[in-house]
Structures are given as structure tokens and as C-alpha cells.
N, C-alpha and C positions, 0 to 999 in steps of 0.2 A: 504494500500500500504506500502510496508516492504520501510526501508531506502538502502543506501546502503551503502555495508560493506566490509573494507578490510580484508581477511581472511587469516592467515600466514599456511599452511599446511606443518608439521614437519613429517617427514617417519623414523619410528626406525632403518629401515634397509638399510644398505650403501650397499647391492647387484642392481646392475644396472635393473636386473630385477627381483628382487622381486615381489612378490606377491603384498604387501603393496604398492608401488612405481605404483602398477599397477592400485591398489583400489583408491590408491589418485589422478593417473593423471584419472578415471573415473570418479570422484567423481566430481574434478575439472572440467569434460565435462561436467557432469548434471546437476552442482549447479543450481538452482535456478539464473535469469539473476542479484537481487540483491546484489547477490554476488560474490566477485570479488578473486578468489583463486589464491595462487600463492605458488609452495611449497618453502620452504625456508632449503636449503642444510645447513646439519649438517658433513658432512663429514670430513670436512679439520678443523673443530675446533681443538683446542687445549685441553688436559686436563686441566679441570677445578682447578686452585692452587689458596687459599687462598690467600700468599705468593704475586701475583700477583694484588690484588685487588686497589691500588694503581695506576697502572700502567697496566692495560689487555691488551696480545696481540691484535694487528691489528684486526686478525679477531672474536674475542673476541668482540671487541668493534661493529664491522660493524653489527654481528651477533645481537646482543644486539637492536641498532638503530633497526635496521629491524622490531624485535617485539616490540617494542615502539611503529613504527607507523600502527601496526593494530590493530582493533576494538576486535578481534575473533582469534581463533586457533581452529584448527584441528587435532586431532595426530591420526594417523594409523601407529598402529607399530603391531610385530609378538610379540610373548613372546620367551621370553631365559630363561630357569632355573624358572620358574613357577613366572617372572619379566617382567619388561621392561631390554632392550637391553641396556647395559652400555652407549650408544654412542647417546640415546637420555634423558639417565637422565642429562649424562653431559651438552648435552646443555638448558638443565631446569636449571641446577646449575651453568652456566654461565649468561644467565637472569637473573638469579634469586638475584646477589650478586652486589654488597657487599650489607649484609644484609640491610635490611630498602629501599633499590629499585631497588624494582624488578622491570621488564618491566612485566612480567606476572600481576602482579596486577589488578584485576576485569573485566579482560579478558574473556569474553563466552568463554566456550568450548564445544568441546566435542569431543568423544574417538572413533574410529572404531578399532578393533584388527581381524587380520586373519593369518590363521593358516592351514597349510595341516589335520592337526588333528580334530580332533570330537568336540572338547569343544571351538573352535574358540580362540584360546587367552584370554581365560576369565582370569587367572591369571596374565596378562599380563595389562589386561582392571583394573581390581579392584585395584593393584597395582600403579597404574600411579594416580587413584584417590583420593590415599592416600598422594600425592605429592600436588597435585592439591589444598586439603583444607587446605594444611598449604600456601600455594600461593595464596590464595582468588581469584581462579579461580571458578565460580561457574558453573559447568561440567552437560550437557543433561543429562538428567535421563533416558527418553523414546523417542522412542526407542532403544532400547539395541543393541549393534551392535557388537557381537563375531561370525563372520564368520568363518565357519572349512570349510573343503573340499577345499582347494585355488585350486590345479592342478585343479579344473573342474570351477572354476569360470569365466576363460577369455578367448575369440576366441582369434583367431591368431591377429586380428586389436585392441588386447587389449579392446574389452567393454565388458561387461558381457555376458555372454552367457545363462545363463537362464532367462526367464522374471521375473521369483518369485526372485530373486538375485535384478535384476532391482527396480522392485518393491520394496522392500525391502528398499534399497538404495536411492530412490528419498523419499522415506515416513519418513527415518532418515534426506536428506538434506532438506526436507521441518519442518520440526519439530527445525533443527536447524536456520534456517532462525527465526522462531518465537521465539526461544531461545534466539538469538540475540539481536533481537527486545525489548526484554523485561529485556535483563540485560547488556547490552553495554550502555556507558558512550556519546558518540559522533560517529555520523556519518561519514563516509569516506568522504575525500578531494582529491576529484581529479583533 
């Protein structure tokens, strides 16, 4: 029997209906019931300033607490420019400082990337987990989740629309559940 886990799910892309925003609130319908998703808006952050570290905006700070108190992360982002999307590195590089505490710190992860294109966001995926192992986030390996073809992923009621899509998708949030399980620090308090 898995524990249970608060999950913080971060979406690269600040479009209301993205693709990604769509995968995450599906994601968030399928989890597994040990887990408890909640995505956590990056949008109104502030650029990340050194400068500030003393002193972080408001929501700087709020943003920060947030991932503090969860067990787990999720990131589902698109790729920009063969990366992650500037506006979710920022808020890695807001957790992440002032150096020596980060809220990220030994946080499960793991990556879903989607993409209208063929190659799913894998530049996008690979990327982000180069951030990840300087953050001792230690990131799902299997299954691999660079979903391409996004326009045909989702009915109109937003859930997947194919079952192999589906399938897919509960075989990654199951695999992350035991991810969890085996490299999370403390159980959720609810």
C-alpha cells in the first residue's frame, strides 16, 4: 500500500489552454487515489534577480513555501527553442535560491513533455533533467513520456481520447507512485 503524497504539478506553458495544462489537469484526474495533485501556477512570478535574495518578492516567497510542502513534483511542459520555456526555468531558479536551499531538494520527480510535433518535446524533457541533477531531484527514468501529436490527444471534455494515450498515461502515473514510494523523505500531512 503506497503512502500518501502531496504532489506540486508545474505547466511550462502560461497558455490557458495548452496542451500541457491539459495533460496535467488529466493527469491530475487519473493519479492514482495516493496521490494528491495540485498544479501550482507559475505565471504571475516574478523574474528571478539575485539582487533580491535577501529580500524575494511576495510571491516569490509564497511560490517557494508551496514547494516546500510537497513530497513530489511533476513538470509537463512543451519545449521552446529545443529547451524548457523560460517561465518554468524561472520558477526552478526561484526555489531553487538563495543557493544552499532549495525547496527542490530530494524531491521525486518526474517529466511528461508534449508537443504538436513528432518527437514529443524530447528536447524539452532531456533539458529540464539537466537542471534536475544539479537540484538532487532524482527524476522517473521509465516510462519515458514525450508525447507529439497534442491536437489529437484530447476530446472536447478535455480526457484523452485515444485509449493507447490513456494507457500510456496511467502506466507513467503508476510507475510514478512507486517512484515516490521509494525516494520521498516523508509522507503527506493532511
Amino acid at each position: 500500500m503506497s503512502q500518501e503524497w502531496n504532489v506540486a504539478v508545474l505547466v511550462g506553458s502560461l497558455r490557458k489552454d495548452s496542451y500541457n495544462r491539459k495533460m496535467a489537469n488529466a493527469l491530475c484526474r487519473m493519479a492514482p487515489p495516493s496521490l494528491h495533485c495540485q498544479i501550482v501556477e507559475i505565471r504571475d512570478l516574478p523574474l528571478y534577480n539575485q539582487d533580491d535574495d535577501a529580500h524575494p518578492p511576495a510571491a516569490s516567497v509564497a511560490f517557494k513555501a508551496r514547494i516546500e510542502k510537497v513530497q513530489a513534483v511533476l513538470f509537463v511542459t512543451p519545449e521552446y527553442n529545443r529547451s524548457v520555456p523560460g517561465v518554468l526555468k524561472n520558477a526552478i531558479d526561484i526555489a531553487s535560491r538563495p543557493y544552499g536551499k532549495s525547496a527542490w531538494n530530494g524531491k521525486p520527480c518526474a517529466i511528461v513533455s508534449v508537443s504538436p510535433g513528432a518527437i514529443g518535446g524530447f528536447g524539452a524533457n532531456h533539458a529540464l533533467r539537466q537542471s534536475l541533477v544539479f537540484l538532487n531531484m532524482p527524476a522517473l527514468q521509465q516510462p519515458e513520456a514525450y508525447i507529439g501529436g497534442a491536437a489529437e490527444l484530447f476530446d472536447a471534455q478535455g480526457n484523452f481520447a485515444k485509449d493507447s494515450t490513456r494507457e500510456l498515461m496511467k502506466k507513467f502515473m503508476d510507475a510514478f507512485v512507486i517512484w515516490i514510494d521509494h525516494n520521498a523523505t516523508a509522507p503527506a500531512t493532511r
